[in-house]
Kinemage of the C-alpha trace (Angstrom):
@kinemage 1
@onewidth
@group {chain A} dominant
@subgroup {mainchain}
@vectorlist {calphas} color= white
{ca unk a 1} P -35.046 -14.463 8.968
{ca unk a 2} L -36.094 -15.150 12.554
{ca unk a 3} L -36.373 -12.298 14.929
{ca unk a 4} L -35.967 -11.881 18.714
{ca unk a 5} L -39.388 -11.697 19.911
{ca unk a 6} L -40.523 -8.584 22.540
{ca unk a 7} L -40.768 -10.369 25.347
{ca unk a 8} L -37.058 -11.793 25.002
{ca unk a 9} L -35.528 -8.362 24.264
{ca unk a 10} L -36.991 -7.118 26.918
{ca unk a 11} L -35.564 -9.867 29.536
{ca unk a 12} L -32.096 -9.459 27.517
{ca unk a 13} L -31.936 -5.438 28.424
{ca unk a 14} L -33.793 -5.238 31.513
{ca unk a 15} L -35.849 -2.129 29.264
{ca unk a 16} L -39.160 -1.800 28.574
{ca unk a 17} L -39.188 0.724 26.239
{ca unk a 18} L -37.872 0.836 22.280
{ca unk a 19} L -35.946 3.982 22.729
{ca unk a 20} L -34.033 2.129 25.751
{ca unk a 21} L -33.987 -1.170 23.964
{ca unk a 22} L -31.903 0.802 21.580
{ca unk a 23} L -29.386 2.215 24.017
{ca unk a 24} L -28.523 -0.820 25.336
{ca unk a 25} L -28.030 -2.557 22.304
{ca unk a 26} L -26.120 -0.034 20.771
{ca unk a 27} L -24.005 0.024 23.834
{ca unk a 28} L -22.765 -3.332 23.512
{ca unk a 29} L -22.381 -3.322 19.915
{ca unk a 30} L -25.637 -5.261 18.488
{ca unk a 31} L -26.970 -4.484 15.050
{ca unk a 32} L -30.367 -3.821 14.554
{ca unk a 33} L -32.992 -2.426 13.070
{ca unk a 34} L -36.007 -0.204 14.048
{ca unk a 35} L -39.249 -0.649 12.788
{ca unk a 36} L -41.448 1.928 11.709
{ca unk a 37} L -43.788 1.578 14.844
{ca unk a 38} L -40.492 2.091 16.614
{ca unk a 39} L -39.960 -1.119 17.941
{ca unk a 40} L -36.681 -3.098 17.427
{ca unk a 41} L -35.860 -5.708 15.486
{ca unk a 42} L -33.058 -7.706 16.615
{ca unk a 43} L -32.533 -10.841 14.938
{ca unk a 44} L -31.538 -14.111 16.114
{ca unk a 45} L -28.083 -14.695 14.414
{ca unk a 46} L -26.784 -11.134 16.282
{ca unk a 47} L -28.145 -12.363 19.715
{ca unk a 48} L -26.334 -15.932 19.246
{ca unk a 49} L -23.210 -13.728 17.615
{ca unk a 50} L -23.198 -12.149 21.366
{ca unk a 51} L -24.167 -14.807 23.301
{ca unk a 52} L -23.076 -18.303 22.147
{ca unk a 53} L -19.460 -19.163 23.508
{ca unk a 54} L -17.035 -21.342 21.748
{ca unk a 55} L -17.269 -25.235 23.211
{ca unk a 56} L -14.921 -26.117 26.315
{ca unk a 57} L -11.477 -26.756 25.176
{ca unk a 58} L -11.252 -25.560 21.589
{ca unk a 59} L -8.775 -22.751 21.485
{ca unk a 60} L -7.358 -20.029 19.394
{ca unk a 61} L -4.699 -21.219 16.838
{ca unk a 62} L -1.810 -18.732 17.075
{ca unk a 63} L 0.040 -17.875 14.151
{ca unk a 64} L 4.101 -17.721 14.571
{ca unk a 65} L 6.798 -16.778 12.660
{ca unk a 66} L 9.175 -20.027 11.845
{ca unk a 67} L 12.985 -17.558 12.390
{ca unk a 68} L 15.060 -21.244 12.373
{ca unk a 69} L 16.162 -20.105 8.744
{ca unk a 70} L 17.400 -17.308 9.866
{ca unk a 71} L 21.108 -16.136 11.700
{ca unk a 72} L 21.946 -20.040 9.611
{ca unk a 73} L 25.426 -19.000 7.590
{ca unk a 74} L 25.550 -20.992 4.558
């Protein structure tokens, strides 16, 4: 398991401090785990969960319901 380092959590919440760290993340709906010095450990996978976007131009399927077997008399 990789883990966001310190110095990148701290860019990605603007906080310094764990406590704050915390708030934020929860905030936003990260998962993560505290430490027992306190400090947070976020782990790569959630941060690219947040922040990766699908590629340009690969959308959604929609599901539909086919009704052109229906209102047929027979």
């Amino acid at each position: 398991m990789i883990f966001v380092s310190a110095e990148i959590l701290e860019q990605l919440t603007g906080k310094r401090r764990p406590s704050a760290q915390a708030r934020w993340l929860s905030l936003r709906g990260y998962k993560f785990e505290r430490r027992a010095d306190g400090t947070i450990a976020l782990r790569m996978e959630e941060l690219d969960a947040h922040t990766i976007s699908k590629p340009v131009g690969v959308a959604k399927k929609r599901w539909s319901v086919d009704l052109s077997q229906f209102g047929k008399a027979q």
